[in-house]
RORO-138082 format. One line per 10 residues: number of its first residue (from 0); their letters; for each residue x, y, z of C-alpha. Coordinates in Angstrom, 1 decimal, always signed. Layout:
N
NUM = a = X Y Z; ...;
This chain:
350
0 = xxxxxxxxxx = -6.6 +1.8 -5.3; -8.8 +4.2 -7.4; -12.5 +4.1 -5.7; -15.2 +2.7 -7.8; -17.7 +4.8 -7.5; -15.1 +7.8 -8.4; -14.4 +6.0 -11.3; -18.1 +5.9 -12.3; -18.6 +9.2 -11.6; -16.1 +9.9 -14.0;
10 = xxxxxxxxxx = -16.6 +7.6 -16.3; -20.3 +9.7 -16.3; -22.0 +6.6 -15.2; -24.2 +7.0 -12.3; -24.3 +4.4 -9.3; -27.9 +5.1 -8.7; -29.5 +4.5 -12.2; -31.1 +1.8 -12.4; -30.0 -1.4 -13.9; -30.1 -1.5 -17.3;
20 = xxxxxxxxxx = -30.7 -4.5 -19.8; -28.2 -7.3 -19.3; -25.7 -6.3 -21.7; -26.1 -2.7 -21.7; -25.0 -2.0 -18.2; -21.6 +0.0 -18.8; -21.1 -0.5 -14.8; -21.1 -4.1 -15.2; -18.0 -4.2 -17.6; -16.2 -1.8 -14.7;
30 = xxxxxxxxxx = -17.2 -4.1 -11.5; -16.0 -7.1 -13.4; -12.6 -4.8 -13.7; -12.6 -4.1 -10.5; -13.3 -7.8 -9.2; -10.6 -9.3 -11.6; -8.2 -5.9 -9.4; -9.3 -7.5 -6.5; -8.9 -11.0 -7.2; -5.1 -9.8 -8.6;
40 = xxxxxxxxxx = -4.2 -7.9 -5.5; -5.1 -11.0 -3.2; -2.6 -12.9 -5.7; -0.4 -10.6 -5.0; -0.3 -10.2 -1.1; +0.5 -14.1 -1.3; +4.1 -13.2 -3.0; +4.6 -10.2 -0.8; +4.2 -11.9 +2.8; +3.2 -15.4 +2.4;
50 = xxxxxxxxxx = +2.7 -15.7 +5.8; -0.5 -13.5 +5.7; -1.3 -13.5 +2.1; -4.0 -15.9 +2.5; -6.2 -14.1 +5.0; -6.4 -10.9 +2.7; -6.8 -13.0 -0.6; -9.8 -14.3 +1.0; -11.0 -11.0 +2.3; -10.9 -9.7 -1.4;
60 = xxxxxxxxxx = -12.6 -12.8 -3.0; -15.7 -12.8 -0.8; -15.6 -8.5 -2.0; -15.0 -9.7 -5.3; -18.2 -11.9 -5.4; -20.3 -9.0 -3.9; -19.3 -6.6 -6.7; -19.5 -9.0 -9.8; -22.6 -10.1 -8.9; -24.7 -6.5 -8.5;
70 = xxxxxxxxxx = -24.1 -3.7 -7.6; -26.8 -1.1 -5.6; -25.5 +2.3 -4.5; -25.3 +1.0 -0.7; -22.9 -2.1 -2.0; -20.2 +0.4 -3.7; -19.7 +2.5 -1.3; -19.9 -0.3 +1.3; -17.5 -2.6 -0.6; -15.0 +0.4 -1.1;
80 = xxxxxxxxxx = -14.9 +0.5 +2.6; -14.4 -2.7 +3.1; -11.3 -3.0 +0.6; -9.6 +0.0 +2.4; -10.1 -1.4 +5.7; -9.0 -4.7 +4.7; -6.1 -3.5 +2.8; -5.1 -1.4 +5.9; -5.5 -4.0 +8.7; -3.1 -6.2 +6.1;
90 = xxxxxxxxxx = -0.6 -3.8 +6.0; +0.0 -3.1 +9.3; -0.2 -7.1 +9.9; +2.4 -7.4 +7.9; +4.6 -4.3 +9.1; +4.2 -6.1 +12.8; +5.3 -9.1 +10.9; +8.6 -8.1 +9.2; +9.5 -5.5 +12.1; +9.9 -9.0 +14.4;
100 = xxxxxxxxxx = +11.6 -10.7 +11.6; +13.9 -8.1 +11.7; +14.2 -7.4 +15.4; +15.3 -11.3 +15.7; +18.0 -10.9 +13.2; +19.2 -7.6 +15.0; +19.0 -9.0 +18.0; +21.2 -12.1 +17.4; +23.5 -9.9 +15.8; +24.1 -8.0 +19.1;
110 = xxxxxxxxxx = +24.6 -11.0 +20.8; +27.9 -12.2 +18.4; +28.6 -8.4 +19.0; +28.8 -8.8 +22.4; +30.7 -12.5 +22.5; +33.6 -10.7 +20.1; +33.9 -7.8 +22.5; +33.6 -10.0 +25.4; +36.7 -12.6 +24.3; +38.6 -9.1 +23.1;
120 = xxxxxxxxxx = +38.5 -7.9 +26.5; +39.3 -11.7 +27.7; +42.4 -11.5 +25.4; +43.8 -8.2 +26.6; +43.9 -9.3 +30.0; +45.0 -12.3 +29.2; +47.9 -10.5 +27.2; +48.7 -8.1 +30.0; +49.0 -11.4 +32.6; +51.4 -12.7 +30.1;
130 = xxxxxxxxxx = +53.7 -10.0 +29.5; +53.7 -9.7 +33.5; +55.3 -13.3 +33.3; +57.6 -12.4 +30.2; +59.0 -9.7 +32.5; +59.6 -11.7 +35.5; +61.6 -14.1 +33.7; +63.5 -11.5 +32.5; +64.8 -10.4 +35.7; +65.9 -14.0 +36.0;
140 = xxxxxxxxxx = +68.7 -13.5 +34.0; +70.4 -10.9 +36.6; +70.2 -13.5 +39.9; +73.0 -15.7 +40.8; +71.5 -17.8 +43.7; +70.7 -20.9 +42.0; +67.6 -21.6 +44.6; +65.8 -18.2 +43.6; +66.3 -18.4 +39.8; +64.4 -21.9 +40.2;
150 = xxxxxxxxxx = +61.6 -20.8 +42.3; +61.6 -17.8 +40.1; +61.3 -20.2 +37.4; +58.7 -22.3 +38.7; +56.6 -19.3 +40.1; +56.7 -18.0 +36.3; +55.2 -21.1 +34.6; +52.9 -21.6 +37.3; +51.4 -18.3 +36.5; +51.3 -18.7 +32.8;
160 = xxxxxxxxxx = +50.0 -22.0 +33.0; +47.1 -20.4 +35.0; +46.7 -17.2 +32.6; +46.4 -20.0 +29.4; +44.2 -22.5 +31.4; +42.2 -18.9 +32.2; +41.7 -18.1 +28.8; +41.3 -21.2 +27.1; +38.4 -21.7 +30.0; +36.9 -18.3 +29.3;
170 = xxxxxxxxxx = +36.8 -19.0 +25.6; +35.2 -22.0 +25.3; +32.7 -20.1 +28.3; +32.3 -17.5 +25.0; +31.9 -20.0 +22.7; +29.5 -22.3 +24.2; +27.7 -19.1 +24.9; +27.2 -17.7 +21.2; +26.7 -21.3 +20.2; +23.8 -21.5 +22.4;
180 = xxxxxxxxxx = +21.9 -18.0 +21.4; +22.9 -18.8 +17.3; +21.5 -22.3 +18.0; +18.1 -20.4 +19.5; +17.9 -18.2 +16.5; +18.3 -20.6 +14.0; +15.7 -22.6 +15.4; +13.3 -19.6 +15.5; +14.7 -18.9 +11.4; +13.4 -22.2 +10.7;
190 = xxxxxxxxxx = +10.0 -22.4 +12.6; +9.6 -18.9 +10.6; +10.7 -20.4 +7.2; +8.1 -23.4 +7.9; +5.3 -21.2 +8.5; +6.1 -19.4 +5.6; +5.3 -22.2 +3.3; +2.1 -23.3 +4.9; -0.6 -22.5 +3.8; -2.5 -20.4 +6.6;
200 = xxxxxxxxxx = -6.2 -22.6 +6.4; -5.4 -26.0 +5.3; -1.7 -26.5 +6.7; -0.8 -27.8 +3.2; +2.2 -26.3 +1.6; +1.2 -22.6 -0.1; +1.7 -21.9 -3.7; +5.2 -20.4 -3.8; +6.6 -22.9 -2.0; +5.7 -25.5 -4.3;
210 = xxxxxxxxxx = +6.2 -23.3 -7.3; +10.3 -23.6 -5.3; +9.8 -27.4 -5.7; +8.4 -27.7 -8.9; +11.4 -25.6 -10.0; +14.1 -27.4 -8.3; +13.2 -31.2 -9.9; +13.0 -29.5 -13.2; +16.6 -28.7 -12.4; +18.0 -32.0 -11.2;
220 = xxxxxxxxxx = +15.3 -33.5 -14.3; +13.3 -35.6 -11.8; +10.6 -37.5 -13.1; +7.8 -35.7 -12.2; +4.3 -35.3 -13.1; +2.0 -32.6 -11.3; -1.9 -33.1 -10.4; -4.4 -29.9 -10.1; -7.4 -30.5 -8.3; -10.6 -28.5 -8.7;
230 = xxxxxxxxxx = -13.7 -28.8 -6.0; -16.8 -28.9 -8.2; -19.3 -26.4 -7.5; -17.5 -24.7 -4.5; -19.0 -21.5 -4.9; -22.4 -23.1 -4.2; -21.2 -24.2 -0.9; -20.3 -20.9 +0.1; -23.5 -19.4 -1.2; -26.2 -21.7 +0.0;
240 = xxxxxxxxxx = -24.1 -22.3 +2.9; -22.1 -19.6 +4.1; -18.0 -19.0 +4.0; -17.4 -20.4 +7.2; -19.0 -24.1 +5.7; -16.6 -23.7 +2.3; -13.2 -22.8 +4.6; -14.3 -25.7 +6.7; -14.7 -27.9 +3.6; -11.1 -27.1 +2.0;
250 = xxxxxxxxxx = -9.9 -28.1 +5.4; -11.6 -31.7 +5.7; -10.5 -31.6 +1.7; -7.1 -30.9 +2.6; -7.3 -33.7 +5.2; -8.7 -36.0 +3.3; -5.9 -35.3 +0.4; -3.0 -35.7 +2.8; -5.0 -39.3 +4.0; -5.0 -40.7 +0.3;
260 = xxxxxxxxxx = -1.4 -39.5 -0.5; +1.7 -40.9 -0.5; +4.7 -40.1 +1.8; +6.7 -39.2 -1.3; +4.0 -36.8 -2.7; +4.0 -33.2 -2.3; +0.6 -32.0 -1.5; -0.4 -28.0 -1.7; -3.4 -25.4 -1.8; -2.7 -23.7 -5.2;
270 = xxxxxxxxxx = -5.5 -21.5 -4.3; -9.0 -21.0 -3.8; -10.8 -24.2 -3.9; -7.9 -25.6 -6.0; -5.0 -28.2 -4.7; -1.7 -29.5 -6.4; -0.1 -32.8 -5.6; +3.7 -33.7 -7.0; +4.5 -37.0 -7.8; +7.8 -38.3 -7.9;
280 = xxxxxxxxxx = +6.6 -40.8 -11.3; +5.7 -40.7 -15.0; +2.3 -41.2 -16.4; +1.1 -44.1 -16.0; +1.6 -45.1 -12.5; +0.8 -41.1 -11.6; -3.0 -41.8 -13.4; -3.3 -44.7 -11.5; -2.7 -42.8 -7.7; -4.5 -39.8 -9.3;
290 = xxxxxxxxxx = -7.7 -42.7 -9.6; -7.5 -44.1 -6.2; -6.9 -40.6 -4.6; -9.9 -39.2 -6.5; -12.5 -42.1 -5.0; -11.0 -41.5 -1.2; -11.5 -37.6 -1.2; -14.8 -37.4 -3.4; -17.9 -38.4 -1.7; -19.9 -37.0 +1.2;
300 = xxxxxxxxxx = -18.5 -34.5 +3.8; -20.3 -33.3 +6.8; -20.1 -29.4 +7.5; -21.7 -27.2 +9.9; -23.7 -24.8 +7.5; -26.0 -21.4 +8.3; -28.9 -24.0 +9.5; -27.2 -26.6 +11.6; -24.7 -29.6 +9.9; -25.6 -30.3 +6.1;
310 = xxxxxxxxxx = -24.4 -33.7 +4.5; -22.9 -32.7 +1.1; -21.7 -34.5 -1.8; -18.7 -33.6 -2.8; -16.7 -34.1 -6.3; -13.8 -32.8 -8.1; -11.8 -32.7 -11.5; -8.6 -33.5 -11.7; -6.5 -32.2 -14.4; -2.8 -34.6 -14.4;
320 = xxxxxxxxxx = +0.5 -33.8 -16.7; +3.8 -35.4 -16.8; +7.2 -32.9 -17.2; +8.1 -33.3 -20.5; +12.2 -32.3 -21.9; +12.2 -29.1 -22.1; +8.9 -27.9 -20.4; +9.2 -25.4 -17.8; +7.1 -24.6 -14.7; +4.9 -22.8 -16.7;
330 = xxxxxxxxxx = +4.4 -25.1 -19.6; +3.9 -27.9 -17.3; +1.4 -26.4 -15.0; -0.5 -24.7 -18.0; -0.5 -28.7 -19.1; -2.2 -29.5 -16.1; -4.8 -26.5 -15.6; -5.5 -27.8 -19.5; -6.6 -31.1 -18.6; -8.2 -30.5 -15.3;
340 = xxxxxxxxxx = -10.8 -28.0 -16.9; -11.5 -30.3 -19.7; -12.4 -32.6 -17.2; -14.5 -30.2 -15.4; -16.1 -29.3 -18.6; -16.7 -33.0 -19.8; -18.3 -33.5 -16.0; -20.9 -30.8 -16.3; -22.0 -32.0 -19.7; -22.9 -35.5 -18.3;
């Protein structure tokens, strides 16, 4: 990512002049750029490892608010640091990550290796024990004392009863074997697929999952209608009370949510201070659980702020839209975002 203060430099605005009229500052029009970067690169570490997308999306925000809102000569050059280092520590997180994924798969992969080599060698020896047989009974042809073509007979099938029940034995050993390790893998595959789609602070399922889900109903035309929830003033919390106090706050939120809703509801973090719930029902009885969910997770919370515990009132808009024919994801979540900011808006005007 280009460094800011290079880009002032070269955009031949200093860092160190001082501030000019609000307005007038040219290097306030570039940090809001370079906050709205930020903000999309956290957006985008979500798609690319969902796993740890989260962490660095926060990382970037709380860098995002110290640029957009001033920026002295110590803060760029500090907050350029702090992006590179952040960006870094991601990356190799998420090289670790995908390197284990991968050593999993390979290593499982070995293992069937290993079971079809194993049963091939189980088979040629089986084969050579068999022909052994075939060639004994062969001879049988060329005795004439009835007694010893019998006991040849029965000394034959003896030993190709034991050379099948040898290999039938050893297979299913095989089997049972590779059954076993796939069975462990596939349960590691789908512990790894489950956190995946979690959101990494609240637990709640993360954006693309639901985005998945959202995607799927519209397919099999489910009724559905789709709830965005908005935590008023959030940004105060983490200002007057640190970022510790708002992360613990979207997780008694998240709690709280996951209380009020119903087993049939899908409930996820969308983002920021920002939640999504799925209901499997039209309008009318989806504005009726979107009224009794809003009075169980508005009201006061208790959180451990930067001068001991802090009793806060909390609210939040809620913007609700029902999938319509034809709507897409995009249609119907734009729907949603709609209504819950015109809520928003209608609350700050009372």
């Amino acid at each position: 990512m280009i460094s800011l203060k290079k880009y002032l430099d070269a955009n031949g605005v200093s860092a160190a002049e001082p501030t000019h009229p609000k307005g007038g500052d040219p290097r306030l029009t570039i940090a809001s750029a370079y906050g709205s970067a930020l903000q999309a690169m956290g957006s985008c570490s979500l798609d690319a490892c969902p796993a740890l997308g989260d962490e660095l999306k926060r990382k970037l925000e709380t860098l995002r608010e110290s640029v957009v809102t001033g920026m002295p000569t110590q803060a760029i050059a500090t907050t350029e640091a702090k992006v590179q280092a952040s960006l870094q520590e991601w990356g190799r997180r998420t090289a670790t990550h995908y390197r284990q994924k991968t050593g999993e798969v390979k290593e499982l992969l070995l293992v069937m290796a290993r079971t079809a080599e194993s049963v091939g060698e189980r088979d040629q020896r089986c084969a050579g024990q068999i022909n052994q047989v075939t060639a004994r009974l062969k001879t049988i042809a060329s005795l004439d004392d009835l007694s010893e073509i019998r006991s040849s007979i029965e000394a034959s099938a003896a030993d190709l009863k034991n050379s099948i029940d040898r290999m039938a034995a050893e297979g299913k050993a095989a089997l049972d074997g590779l059954r076993a390790e796939v069975k462990a893998y596939q349960g590691k595959l789908e512990e790894a697929e489950e956190a995946a789609s979690r959101d990494g602070l609240t637990g709640l399922r993360n954006r693309s999952y639901v985005e998945g889900q959202i995607d799927r109903r519209i397919a099999d035309r489910s009724e559905l209608s789709v709830a965005i929830l908005d935590i008023d003033e959030f940004k105060s919390v983490n200002d007057r009370h640190g970022h510790l106090a708002g992360d613990e706050l979207l997780r008694q939120f998240a709690t709280e949510l996951k209380s009020a809703c119903r087993s049939t509801d899908l409930i996820g973090r969308w983002g920021g201070d920002e939640f999504i719930v799925l209901l499997n029902c039209g309008w009318s009885e989806a504005e009726a659980q979107i009224e009794r969910l809003k009075k169980w997770v508005c009201g006061n919370y208790v959180l451990e702020g930067k001068s001991g515990p802090q009793k806060l009132n909390i609210s939040a808009s809620i913007g609700l839209a029902e999938l319509k024919q034809g709507q897409d994801l995009k249609a119907l979540l734009a729907a949603a975002d709609a209504e819950m900011y015109k809520r928003k808006a209608s609350q700050r005007n009372r």
